[in-house]
N, C-alpha and C positions, 0 to 999 in steps of 0.2 A: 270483407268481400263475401257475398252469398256465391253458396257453393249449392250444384248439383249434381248427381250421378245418372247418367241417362245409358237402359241398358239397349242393346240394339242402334247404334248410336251411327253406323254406318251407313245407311242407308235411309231413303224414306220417310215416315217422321219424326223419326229418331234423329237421322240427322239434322235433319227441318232444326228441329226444338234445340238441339246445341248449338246451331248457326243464331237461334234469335235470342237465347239466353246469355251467349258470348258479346252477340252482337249488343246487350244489354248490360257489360259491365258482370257478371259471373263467371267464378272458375268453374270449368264443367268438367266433370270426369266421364272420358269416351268409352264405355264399353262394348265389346263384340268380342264374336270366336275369330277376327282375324284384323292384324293390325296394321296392314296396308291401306284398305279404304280408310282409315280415323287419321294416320298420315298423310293424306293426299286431302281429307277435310282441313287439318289443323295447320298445314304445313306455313301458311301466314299468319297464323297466330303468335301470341308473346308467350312464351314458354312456362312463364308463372303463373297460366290461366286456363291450364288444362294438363290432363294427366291421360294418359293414354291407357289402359288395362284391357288386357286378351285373355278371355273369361268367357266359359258356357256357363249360362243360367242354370241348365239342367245339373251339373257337375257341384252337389253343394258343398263340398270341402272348399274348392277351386273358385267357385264364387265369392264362400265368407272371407276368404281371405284376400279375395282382390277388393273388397270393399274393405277390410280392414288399415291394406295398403292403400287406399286413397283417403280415409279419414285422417290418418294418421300423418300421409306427408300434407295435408292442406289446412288440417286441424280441425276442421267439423265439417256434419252433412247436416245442410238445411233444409233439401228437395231427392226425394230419393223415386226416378220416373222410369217404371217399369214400363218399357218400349218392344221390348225385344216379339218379338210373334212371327206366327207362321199360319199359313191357310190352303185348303184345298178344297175343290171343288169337284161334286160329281154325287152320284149317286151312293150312299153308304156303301152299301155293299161293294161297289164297283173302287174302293179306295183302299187299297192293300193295309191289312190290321197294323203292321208297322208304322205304319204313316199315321193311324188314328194317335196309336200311341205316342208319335212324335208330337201331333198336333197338344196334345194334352203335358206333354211333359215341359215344353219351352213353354206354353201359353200359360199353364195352372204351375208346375212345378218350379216353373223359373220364377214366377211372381211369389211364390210359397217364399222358395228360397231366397230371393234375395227382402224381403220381408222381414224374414227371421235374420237374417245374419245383420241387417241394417239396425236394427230397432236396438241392438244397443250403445248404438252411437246415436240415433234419433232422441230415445230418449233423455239423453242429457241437455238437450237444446230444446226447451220448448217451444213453440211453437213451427216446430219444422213437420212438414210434410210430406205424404204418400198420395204419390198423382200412378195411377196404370191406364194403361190402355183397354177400355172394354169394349162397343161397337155397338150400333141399332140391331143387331146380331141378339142380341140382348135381350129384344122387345120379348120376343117370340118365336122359339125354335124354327129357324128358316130351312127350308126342303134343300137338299144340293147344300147348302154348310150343318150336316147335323153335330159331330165333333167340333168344329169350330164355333158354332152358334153356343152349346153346351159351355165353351171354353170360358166363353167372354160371361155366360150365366155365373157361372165360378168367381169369378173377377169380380162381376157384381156385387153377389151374395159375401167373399170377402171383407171387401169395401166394405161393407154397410156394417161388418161385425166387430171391425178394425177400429171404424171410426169411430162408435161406444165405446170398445176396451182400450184402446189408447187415449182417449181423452183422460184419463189419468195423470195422463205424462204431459197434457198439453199440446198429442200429435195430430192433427188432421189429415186425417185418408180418404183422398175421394179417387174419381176414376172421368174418362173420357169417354163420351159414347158419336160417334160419329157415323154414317152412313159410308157408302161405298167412296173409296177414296183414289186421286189415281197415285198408286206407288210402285215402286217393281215388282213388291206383293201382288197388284191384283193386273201386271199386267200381263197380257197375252193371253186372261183368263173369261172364260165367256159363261152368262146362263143366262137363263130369261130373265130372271129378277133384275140383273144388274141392265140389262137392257132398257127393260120401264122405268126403270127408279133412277138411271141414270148416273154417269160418274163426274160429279159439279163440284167435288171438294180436290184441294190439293194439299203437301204435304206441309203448306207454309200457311195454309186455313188452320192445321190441325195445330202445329206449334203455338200459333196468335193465340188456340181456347189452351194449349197448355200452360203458358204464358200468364195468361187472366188464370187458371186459376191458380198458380203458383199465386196469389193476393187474393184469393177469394176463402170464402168460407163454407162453398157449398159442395154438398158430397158427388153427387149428379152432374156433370158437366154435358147437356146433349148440345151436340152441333149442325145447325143448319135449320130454321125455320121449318121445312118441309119437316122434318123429323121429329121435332118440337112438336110441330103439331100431330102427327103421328101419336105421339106418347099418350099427349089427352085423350087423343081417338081409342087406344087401348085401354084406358083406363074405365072409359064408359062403356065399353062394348063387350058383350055375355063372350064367352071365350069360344062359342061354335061360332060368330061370327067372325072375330080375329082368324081364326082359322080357315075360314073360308077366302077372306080376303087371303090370309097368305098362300092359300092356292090358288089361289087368281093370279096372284102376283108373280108366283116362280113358276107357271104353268104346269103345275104338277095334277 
């Protein structure tokens, strides 16, 4: 049986992606900092098809060890999908430095960690992979997510380092890049950007491209045709333009 560990796994696409990978015949291991919502996901589940573990990303003792406990009672990790994130919105200045620093320590720190503490159970399985969550966030540092935008840059830049140095071991690490999604993450959350660009993806779109690429082979996974084409568009475009456009865009 294929097994995967999904962190953030409570809520939103986290849970999305272990509802379709159960729904698929996979043991999934549920992780979050709280183990009532992964209970009220699992609770018709068959019990030898998932593991439950109550685990902060940021906490790296407390992390490697709850992934050591789930290797170990299920016997290997073939998918290891860093979910877990946080986001705000507003003006830098205007977001209390704590909060920066949170934003960066679940989004980078939590993927650091659980990265490191995974990879020596990944490696003994070749061909197993590292799917994270990055975002069109990504493209081009966006006005109103400047630590958040930065985060998923990280993720990126990761990925791309990950997936040279572990093919070694026969690991492939890619990542997710999707535009604005609707999740408890972004709701009740307003800016300009997200008003023009619109909220057309849901949390059961994002699992489907998690899904593909747990069988795929490619490091990039962007979601949604609009965005797709978007990428080309930055690709050809001098960077005072990008720029301009993305001041058009967030109204900044």
């Amino acid at each position: 049986m294929n097994t995967i560990l999904i962190t953030g796994a409570a809520s939103g696409i986290g849970r999305a992606s272990a509802e379709r990978f159960y729904k698929a015949g996979w043991c999934v291991g549920l992780f979050d900092i709280s183990a009532q919502p992964l209970a009220e996901l699992s609770r018709t589940w068959q019990p030898e098809r998932f593991r439950i573990q109550v685990a902060d990303v940021t906490q790296e003792e407390q992390i490697g060890a709850a992934i050591d406990r789930f290797v170990e009672d299920v016997g290997k990790l073939d998918v290891l999908f860093n979910c877990a994130g946080v986001l705000e919105i507003g003006d830098f200045e205007s977001i209390p430095l704590r909060r920066h620093h949170q934003i960066l320590d679940i989004n980078n720190k939590g993927v650091l960690n659980c990265c490191y503490h995974a990879l020596r159970h990944l490696k003994n399985n070749p061909g197993a992979r590292v799917i994270s969550m990055s975002s069109a966030s990504s493209l081009y540092g966006v006005p109103g997510f400047a630590s958040y935008s930065a985060s998923k840059f990280f993720v990126k830049g990761l990925t791309e380092a990950l997936n040279v140095e572990w093919s070694r071991y026969g690991i492939k690490v890619m990542d997710i890049e999707p535009p604005f999604v609707k999740t408890p993450m972004l709701a009740g959350k307003q800016a300009t950007i997200i008003e023009r660009m619109g909220v057309n993806l849901t949390a059961d779109d994002i699992a489907e491209a998690v899904f593909a690429a747990a069988g795929d082979n490619s490091i990039h996974h962007p979601v949604s045709a609009p965005y797709k084409a978007l990428r080309v568009v930055r690709k050809l475009l001098p960077d005072v333009a990008t720029r301009t456009l993305m001041k058009l865009m967030s109204g900044y």
